[in-house]
N, C-alpha and C positions, 0 to 999 in steps of 0.2 A: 747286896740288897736282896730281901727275900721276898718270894713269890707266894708266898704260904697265900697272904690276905688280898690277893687276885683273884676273880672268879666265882665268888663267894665261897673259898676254901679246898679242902682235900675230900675227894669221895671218904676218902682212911676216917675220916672224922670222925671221935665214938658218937657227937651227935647227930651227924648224918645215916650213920650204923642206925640208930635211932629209930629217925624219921622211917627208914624203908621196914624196918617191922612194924612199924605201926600200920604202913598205908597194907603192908601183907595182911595183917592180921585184920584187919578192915574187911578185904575181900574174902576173907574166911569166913566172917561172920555173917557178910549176904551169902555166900555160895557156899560157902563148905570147904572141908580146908581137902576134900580129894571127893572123885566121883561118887561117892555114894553117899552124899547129901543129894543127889538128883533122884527122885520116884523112878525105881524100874519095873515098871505094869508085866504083869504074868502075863502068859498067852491066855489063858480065859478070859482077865481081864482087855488082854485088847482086842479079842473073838467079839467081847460083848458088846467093846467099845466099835468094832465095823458093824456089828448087825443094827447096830440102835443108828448109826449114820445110814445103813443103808435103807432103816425104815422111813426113817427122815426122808431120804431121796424120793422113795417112792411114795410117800405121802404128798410131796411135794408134787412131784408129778403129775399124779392123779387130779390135786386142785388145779393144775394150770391145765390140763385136758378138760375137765370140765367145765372150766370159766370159757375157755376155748370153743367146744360142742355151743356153750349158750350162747356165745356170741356170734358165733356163725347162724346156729339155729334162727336167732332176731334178729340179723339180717333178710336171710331169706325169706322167713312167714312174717314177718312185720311187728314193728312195735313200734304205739304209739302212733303218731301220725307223721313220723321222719320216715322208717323204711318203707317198703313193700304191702303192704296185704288185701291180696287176692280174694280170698273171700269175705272182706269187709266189703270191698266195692261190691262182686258181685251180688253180695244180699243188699247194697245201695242200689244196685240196677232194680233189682227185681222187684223190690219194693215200689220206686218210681214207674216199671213199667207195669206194672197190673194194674195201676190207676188212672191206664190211658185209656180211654173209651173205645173198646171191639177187642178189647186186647180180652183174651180166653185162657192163657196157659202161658207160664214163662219158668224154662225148663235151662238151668245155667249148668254146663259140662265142666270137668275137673281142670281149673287153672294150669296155663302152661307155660312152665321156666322158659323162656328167651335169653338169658345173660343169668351172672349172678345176683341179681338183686333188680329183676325185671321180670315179668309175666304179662300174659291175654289172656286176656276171661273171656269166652264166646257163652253168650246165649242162646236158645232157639226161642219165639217168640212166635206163638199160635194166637193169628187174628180168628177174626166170624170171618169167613168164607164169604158170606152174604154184602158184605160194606161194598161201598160204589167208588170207585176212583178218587173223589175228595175225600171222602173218611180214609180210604188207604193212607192218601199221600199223609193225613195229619196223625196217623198213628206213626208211618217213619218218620217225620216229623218230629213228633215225641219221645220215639224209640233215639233218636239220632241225640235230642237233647239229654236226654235219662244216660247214655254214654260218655258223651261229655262230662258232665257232672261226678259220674262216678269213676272217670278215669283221672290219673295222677298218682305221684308218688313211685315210680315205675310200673304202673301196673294201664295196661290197655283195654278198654273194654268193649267188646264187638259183640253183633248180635246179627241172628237170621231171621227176619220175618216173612213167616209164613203168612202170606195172603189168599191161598185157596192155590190159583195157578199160579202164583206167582211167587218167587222165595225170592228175598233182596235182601242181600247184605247191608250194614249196618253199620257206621262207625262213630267216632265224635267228629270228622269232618262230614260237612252240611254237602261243599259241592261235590265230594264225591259221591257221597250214599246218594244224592238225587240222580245222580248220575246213572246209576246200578237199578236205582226205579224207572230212569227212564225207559233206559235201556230194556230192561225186562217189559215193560210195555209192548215196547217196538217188536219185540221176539214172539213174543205172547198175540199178537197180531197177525203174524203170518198164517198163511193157511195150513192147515195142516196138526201145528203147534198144540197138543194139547197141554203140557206147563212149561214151564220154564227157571231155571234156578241160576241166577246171575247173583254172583260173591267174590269169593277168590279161593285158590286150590287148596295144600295142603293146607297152608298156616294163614292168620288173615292179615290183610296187606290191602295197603290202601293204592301200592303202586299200581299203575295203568296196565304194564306188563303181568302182573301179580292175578289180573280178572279171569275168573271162567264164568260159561257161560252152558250149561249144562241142560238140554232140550229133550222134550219126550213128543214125539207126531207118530202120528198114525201112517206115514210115508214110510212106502219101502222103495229101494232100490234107484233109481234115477228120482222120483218124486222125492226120496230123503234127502239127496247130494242137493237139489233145490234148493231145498230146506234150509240148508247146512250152508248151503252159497250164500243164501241172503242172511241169514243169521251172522254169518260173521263178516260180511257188511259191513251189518248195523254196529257190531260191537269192534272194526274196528276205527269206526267212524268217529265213538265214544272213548273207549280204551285202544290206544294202537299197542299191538303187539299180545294183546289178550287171546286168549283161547277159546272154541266154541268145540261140545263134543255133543252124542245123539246116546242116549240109554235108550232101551226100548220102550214101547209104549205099554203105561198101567195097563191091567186087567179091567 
């Protein structure tokens, strides 16, 4: 019996012979029938071909650095009314506080970073000297709301109001700053006391800890330490754990 038509036949087969130069000649005709159907690029050519990639990169670069700077930038100084901006609110303060009745001068110093995407804005805030106790309390009053208002967004806004002897710190909370009024009454009271400047120290803070309490008397010596006894008293009667110090007395 033969085996020949098993299998589908003999490799030997001339039409099998056949078939394998055709499927060759096939791959000859996409590729090439030896390596030098493939492009072999000169060193100038492939010089030119890294420099034009490498300009690429750096082109590249360059935009994602810049799209980068600007979005960090509108982070920090604000845009729109999603981030930050400090001196938006503050020309919102100032504008609402000039139009409170006694108010004379509203003087806002350069916004200060607290976090990445937060600031305080302090103002100083020059009344009439002349106002009586109820026009003070209604200019902090108003100074207190105009803070409010124009705080938000990360940004905080504080203010000092100069009343003659008296300097009171400021904020958008109502019972604290009344508090910082009282308080500087009660200081401003004592004998001796010619002003008084009740706020908070380096940075402005509304915590109780956070208070100073900064006194100028005509006392020296055992009549200042008086002074100084009962001043911080009163302020820690008000703020516990606040501070009370003595500068000298104006000229």
């Amino acid at each position: 019996m033969s085996l020949d038509g098993i299998g589908g036949g003999s490799p030997d087969r001339p039409g099998a012979e056949r078939q394998q130069w055709s499927d060759t000649d096939d791959l000859d005709r996409v590729f090439g029938p030896d390596t030098a159907s493939v492009t072999t690029r000169t060193p100038r050519q492939r010089a030119r071909r890294g420099a034009l990639v490498g300009v690429f990169v750096v082109a590249v670069v360059g935009v994602l650095a810049v799209l980068l700077t600007t979005i960090v930038g509108s982070v920090q100084n604000g845009v729109g009314g999603v981030f930050p901006q400090p001196q938006a609110a503050l020309d919102r303060f100032t504008a609402q506080a000039s139009d409170i009745d006694g108010v004379q001068d509203v003087r806002g110093d350069d916004p200060r970073k607290t976090s990445f995407a937060s600031y305080d804005v302090v103002a100083v805030v020059t009344a009439d000297p002349r106002l009586t106790d109820e026009q003070r309390t209604a200019v902090v009053d108003g100074l207190r709301a105009a803070a409010d208002d124009a705080s938000g967004n990360g940004v905080r806004v504080f203010a000092v109001a100069d009343l003659g002897a008296q300097q009171v710190g400021v904020s958008a909370d109502s019972r604290v700053t009344g508090r910082r009024l009282e308080l500087a009454r009660r200081v401003d009271a004592i004998g001796g006391v010619q002003s008084v400047r009740c706020a908070w120290g380096d940075a402005p803070s509304d915590e109780a800890g956070d208070q100073r309490v900064v006194l100028r008397s005509t006392g020296r010596g055992g009549a200042l330490r008086a002074v100084l006894v009962r001043a911080d008293q009163a302020a820690q009667d008000v703020f516990p754990g606040s501070a009370v110090r003595a500068e000298p007395p104006a000229d």
